[in-house]
N, C-alpha and C positions, 0 to 999 in steps of 0.2 A: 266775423267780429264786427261787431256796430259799434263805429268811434262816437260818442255825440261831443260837439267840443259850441263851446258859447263862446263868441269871440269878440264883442260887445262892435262896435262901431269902427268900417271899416267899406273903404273906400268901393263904389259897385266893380269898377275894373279889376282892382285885386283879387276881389272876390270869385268874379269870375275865372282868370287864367289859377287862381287853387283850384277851383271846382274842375273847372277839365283839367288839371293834372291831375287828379284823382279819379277822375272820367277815364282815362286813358291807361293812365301804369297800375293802380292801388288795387289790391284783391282784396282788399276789405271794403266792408259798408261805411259809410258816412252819412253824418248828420249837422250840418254847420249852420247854426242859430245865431245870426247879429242885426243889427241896423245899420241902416244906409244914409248917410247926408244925403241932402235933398239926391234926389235923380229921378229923373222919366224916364223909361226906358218901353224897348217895342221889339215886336218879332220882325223878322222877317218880310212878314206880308203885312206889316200894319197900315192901317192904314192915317195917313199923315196929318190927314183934314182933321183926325183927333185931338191933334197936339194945337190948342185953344192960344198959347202964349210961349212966345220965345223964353226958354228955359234960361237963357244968361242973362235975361232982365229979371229973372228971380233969384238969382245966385243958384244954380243948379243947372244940370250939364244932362243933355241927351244922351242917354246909349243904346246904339241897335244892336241886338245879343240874339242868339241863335235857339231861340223858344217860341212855341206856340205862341198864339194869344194877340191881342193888339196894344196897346198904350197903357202903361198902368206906373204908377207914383210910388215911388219907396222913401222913405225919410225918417226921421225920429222920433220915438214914440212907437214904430210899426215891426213887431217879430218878422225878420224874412226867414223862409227856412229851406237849403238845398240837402236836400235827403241825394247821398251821390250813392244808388245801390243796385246790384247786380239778382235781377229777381230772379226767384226759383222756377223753374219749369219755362223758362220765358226764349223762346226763339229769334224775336229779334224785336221790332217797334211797332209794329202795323196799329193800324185805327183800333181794331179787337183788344189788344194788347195794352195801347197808351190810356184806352177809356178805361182799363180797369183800374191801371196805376192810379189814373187820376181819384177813379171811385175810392181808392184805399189812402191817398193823401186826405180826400174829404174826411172820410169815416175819422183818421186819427185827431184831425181836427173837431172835426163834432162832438166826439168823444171827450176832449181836453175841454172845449168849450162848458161843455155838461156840467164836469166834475167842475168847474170854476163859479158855478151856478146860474148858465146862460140854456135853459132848460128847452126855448124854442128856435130852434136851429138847426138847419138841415138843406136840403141841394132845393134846386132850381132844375128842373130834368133837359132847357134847351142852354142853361149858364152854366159852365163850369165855376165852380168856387161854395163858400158858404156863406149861408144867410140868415137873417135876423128875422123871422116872424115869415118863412118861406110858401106859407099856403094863402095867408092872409093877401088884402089888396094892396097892401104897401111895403113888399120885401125891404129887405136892407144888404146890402154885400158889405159882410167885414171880413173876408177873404177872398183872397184873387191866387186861380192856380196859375201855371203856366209852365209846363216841361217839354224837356227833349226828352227822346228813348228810342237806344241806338243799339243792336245786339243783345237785346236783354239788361243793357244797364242806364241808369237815368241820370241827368243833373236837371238843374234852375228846380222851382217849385213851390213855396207859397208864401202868400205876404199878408199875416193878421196884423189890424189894425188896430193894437193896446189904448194907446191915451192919443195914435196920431193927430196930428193938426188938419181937420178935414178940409179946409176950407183951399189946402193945395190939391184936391181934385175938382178944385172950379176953374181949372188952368187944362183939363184934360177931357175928353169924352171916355169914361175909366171903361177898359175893356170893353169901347165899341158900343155898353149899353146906355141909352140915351134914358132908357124908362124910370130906372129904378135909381131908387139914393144909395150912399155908400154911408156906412157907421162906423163908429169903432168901440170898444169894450166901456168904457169910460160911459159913451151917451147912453151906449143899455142898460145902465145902475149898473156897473162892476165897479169896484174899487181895486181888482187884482191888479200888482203890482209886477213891472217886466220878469222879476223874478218868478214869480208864482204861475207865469204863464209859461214860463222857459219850464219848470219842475213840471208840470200839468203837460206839456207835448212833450217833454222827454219821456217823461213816464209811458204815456200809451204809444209812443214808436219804439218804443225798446220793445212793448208788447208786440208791435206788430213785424218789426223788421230783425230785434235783435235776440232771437231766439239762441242764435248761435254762440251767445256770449256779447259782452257788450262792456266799453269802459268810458267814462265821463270826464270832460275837463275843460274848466272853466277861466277867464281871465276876472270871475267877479270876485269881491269878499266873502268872506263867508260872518256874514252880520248873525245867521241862523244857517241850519243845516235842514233838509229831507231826506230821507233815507229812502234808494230805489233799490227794490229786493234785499235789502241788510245789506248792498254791495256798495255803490258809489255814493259819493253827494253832488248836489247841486248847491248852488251860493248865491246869497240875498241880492236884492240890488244894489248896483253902485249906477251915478253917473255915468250914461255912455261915452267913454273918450272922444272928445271932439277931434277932431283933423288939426292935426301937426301942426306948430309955428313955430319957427326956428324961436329959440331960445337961447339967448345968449348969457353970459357972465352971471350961471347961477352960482350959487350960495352952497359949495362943497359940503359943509357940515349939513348934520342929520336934521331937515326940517320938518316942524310942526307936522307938516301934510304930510311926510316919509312917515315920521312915529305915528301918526292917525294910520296908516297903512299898514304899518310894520301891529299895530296895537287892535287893528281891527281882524288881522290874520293869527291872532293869537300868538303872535312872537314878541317874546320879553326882551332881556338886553344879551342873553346866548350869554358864551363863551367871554367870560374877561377877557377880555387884550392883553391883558399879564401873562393871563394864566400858559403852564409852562406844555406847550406843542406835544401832541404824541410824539414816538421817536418815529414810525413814520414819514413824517410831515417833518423831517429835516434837512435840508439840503447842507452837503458840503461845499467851501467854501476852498478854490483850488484858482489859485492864480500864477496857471500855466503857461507855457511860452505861448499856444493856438490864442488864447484868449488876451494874452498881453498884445501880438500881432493885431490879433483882430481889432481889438479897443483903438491902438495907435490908427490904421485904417481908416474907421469910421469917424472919431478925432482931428484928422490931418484934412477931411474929404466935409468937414462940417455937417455930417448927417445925422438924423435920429432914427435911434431903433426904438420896439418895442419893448424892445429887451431892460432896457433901462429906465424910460417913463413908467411902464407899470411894474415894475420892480418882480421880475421873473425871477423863480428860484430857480432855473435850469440855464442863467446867462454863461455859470461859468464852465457849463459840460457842451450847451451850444459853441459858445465862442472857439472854445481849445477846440470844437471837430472845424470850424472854420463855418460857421452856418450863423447867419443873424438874419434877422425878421424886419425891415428897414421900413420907417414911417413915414409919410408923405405929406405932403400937404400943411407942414407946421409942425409941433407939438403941442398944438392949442386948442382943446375940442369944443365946441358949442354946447353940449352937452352934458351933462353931470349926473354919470349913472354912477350909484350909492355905490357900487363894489368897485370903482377905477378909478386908480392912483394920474393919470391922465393931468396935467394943467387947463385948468377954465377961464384963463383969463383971456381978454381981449385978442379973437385971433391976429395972427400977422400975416400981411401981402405973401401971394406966395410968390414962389421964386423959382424963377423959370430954368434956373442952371441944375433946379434938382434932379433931375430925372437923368442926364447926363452925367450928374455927380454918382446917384446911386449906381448906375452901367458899370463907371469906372469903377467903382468899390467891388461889385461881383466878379469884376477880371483882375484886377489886384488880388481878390480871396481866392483864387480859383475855384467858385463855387459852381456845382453841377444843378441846385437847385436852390431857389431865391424866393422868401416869401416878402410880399408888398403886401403893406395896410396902409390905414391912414386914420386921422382921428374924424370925426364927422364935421361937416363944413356946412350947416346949414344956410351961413352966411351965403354963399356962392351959390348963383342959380342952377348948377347941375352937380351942387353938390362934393364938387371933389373928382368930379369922373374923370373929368381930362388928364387931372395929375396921376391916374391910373391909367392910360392909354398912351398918354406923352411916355411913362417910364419904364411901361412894356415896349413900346418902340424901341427903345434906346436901349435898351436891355439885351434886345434882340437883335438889335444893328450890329453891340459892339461883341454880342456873343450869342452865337447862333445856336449852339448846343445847350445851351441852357434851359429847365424847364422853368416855370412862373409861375407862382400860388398866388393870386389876388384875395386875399384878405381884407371886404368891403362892407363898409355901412349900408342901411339903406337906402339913401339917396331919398330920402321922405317921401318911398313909393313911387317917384317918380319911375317912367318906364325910361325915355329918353336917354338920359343918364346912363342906366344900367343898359339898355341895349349898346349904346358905344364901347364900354368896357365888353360885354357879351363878345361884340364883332372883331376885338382883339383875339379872341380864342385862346384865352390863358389857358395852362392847362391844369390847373385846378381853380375852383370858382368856391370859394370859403366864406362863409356869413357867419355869424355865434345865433343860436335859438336864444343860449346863455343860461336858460333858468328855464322852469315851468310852467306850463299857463295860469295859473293861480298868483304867481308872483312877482308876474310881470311888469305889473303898472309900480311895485311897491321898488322894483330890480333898478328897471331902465324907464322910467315913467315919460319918456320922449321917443318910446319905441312900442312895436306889435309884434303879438306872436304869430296873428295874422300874415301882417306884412312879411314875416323873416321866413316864413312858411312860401309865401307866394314867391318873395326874389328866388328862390331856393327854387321852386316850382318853373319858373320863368327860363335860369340856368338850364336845369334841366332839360327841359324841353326843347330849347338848343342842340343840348346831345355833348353837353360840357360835362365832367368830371366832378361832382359837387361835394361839400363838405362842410358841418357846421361842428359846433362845440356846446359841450352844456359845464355848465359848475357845480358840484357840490355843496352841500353844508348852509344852502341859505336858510333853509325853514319847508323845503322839499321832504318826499317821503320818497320812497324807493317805487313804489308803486306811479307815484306822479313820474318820475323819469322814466320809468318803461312807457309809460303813457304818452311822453312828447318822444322817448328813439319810434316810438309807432307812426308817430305823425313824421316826423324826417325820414323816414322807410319810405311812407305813403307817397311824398312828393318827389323819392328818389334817389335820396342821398347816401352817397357811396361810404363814405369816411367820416366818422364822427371820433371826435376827442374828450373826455370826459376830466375832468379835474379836482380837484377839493379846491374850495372859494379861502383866498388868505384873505384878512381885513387888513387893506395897507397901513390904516391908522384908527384913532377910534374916532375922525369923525364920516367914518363909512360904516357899513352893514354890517353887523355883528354878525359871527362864527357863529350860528345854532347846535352845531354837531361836527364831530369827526368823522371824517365816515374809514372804515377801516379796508385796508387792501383787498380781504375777503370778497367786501363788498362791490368794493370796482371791478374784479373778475368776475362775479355773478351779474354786474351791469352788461360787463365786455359781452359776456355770453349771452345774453337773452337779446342783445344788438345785434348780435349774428343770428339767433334766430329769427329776428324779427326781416332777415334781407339785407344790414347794411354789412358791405363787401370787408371793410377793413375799419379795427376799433382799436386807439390807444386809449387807456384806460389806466390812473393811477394818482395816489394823491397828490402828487406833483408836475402832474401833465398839464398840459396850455395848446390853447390852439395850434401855434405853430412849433410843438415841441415833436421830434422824429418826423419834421414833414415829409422828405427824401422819401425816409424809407415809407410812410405810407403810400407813396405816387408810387412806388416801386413796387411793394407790395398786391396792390391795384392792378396796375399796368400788365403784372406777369399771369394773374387769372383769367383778363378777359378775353 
């Protein structure tokens, strides 16, 4: 199976530790089309005398990555594309081996170029890459290859230059050639648009690599649709996302830019908010003695769960078994994603006796398993992380037998951050995907499906216990969440949580659909076929709803 997934703009580091997690664990093929903020980057052996100007006097950042090749420029404007794929007949990397691969990245390229109507275009027989007018006295390079290939299977791989801004490889000696100029589609009379370049190489790699089946998925709009084999689409252009800024005290109700989003993905106003719930989708309403204790508790101990900020329809069957989800770092998130009940206003100082406070509440409840979240803290330069490290300590201190679910933002890609939480060794490591790569930016438009993909990846590779959750009912098809359980397969992840999306209020993301019980057991089951270990599934599930038993469940197979 050949995943192609377009992931629009998305930091070079992240990129890479996906790509070798897919290098490593994934039995499937991949194909991962985005851009890069500015960056230089070089193999290995490059050589350094290339690099013409300190990279941080341009806003852009060196990285030395484990590929071929010598110095070459990624940034805006320019398709990079890591084909991650396990070749047929292929024994392991040798020079025989790697030139062919390279020979067949060109060809797919050439090809796409073709069909886009760049008719004179072809290799260089001592330069790897492709070129513009290659016989003539005055080549052009508007691609640069550059891979690994390790036992028959590859990552890194190639970087076409759509509309880029040329004039950032007058900062570089580009792959070592001194002779020849660099182009990009744009200066050759192309008007094609990143879209139409992204449909144009998907199309002939599916040719070439995804014989064996293939499925497509995108974080762009769909402004217009292509049709590959009557099977998948691909989606028009949007804006590549810039790089994260924390965001503060936005505006909860449905904005302008949400409905251009929500209006451009073909999603109208769904489900009344009136209108009367499947019986399904009911929760009873049991205020037990387990849950009157527990409320008093957390109450007495001044704490926040998640149970109550984002208004769970499972507090009152969690609380009565003695299990709550406890929130860190405030009740005040920086962020404002359209489906969470969450407060935005101005966060508050945090408070150094929570972590101590939460300990105490897990040995008062005598609870055997404890999940910690926290709302996102852009404000804070790492993020929130400490206040997950501080309250695993103390957790740990005052009760040794207990296991720990960390329930964590991204930490805005940061690694730092998230490796100090890593070094704690919770023993589950839980992030939400949340949604689909299509309705991502419309979902949580201060987040990546990139990014959630890569922290996941990052976990993993640790040799932690990982776990994410997705939602139902935003404007998803059944076939897109098989789409993204393949991608959390891919990176590893053990336990996935599936839910139907409630709209807290109406000025958050309209209900598209119900999805029926049916259906989340035909989810559950093709999650287990696709690798992941353990799946709760139901319209009333939530990330940390039966967390125990899934750690338990886990724990007794491996």
């Amino acid at each position: 199976m050949l995943r192609v997934r377009w992931l629009g703009s998305v930091e070079y580091r992240e990129a890479h530790d996906l790509q070798r997690r897919l290098f490593n664990a994934s039995t499937d093929d991949h194909l991962l089309l985005l851009e890069h903020p500015h960056v230089f980057t070089g193999g290995p052996n490059a050589d350094m005398s290339n690099l013409l100007t300190n990279p941080s006097t341009l806003g852009a950042t060196y990285e030395r990555t484990d590929r071929g090749g010598d110095i070459t420029y990624h940034g805006p404007g320019q398709l990079t594309g890591y084909p991650v794929l396990s070749l047929p007949g292929s024994r392991g990397g040798g020079i025989t081996e790697t030139k062919a691969y390279v020979h067949q990245v060109e060809q797919v390229l050439i090809d796409a170029l073709q069909d886009l109507g760049l008719k004179d275009c072809g290799r260089i027989a001592r330069y790897p890459g492709v070129w513009v007018a290659p016989t003539s006295g005055q080549p052009r390079k508007i691609a640069a290859i550059g891979v690994r290939m390790s036992r028959g299977r590859t990552m890194h791989g190639f970087a076409l230059n759509v509309t880029t801004d040329l004039s950032w490889f007058d900062h570089i000696v580009p792959c070592g050639i001194k002779e020849f100029a660099v182009t990009n589609l744009r200066n050759e009379g192309s008007q094609a648009s990143m879209s139409e370049v992204v449909d144009k190489i998907s199309t002939r790699a599916i040719e070439t690599w995804g014989t064996q089946g293939f499925d497509i998925a995108t974080t762009a709009f769909p402004q217009m649709t292509r049709t590959v084999d009557d099977l998948q689409h691909l989606y028009a252009e949007t804006t590549p996302t810039k790089a994260e800024v924390p965001v503060l005290l936005r505006d909860r109700k449905t904005t302008r830019r949400r409905q251009r989003r929500l209006d451009d993905l073909g999603l109208g106003n769904g489900v009344a908010i009136t209108e009367r719930k499947p019986a399904w989708m009911k929760a009873r309403i049991d205020l037990n003695s387990g849950y009157r204790r527990t409320r008093k508790t957390i109450q007495t101990l001044d704490l926040t769960t998640v149970c109550e900020e984002a208004g769970c329809p499972n507090i009152y069957e969690c609380w009565g078994e003695h299990t709550a989800t406890f929130m860190i770092n405030g009740s005040r998130c920086t962020r404002a994603c359209g489906f969470c009940l969450v407060d935005t206003q101005q966060p508050e100082p945090i408070n150094k006796q929570e972590p101590d406070r939460v300990a105490q509440a897990v040995k008062q409840m005598g609870l055997s398993h404890v999940v910690i979240t926290a709302v996102a803290r852009d404000d804070l330069n790492d993020g929130g992380a400490s206040g997950f490290v501080e309250t695993l300590r103390s957790i740990r201190k005052q009760n040794s037998e207990v296991s720990v679910e960390t329930l964590i933002p991204d930490f805005r890609g940061q690694v730092t951050p998230l490796e100090s939480v890593l070094a704690e060794r919770p023993d589950v490591v839980n992030h939400n995907l949340e949604t689909v790569a299509r309705l991502q930016r419309a979902v949580r438009s201060n987040a990546s499906y990139a990014r959630s993909l890569t922290l996941l990846a990052r976990a993993k590779e640790r040799g932690l216990i990982t776990k994410s959750g997705l939602m139902t009912g935003l404007g998803e098809t059944d076939d897109e969440l098989i789409s993204a359980l393949g991608d959390l397969s891919s990176v590893g992840v053990e336990i996935v949580t599936i839910g139907q999306y409630l709209r807290p209020s109406s000025d958050h993301l309209p209900v598209q659909r119900w999805v029926n019980p049916q259906t989340f057991q035909m989810l559950a089951e093709r999650a287990r076929e696709l690798g992941i270990r353990h799946v709760e599934a139901g319209p009333l599930t939530r990330s940390s709803h039966k967390a125990a038993r899934s750690l338990r469940s886990f724990t007794t197979t491996v």
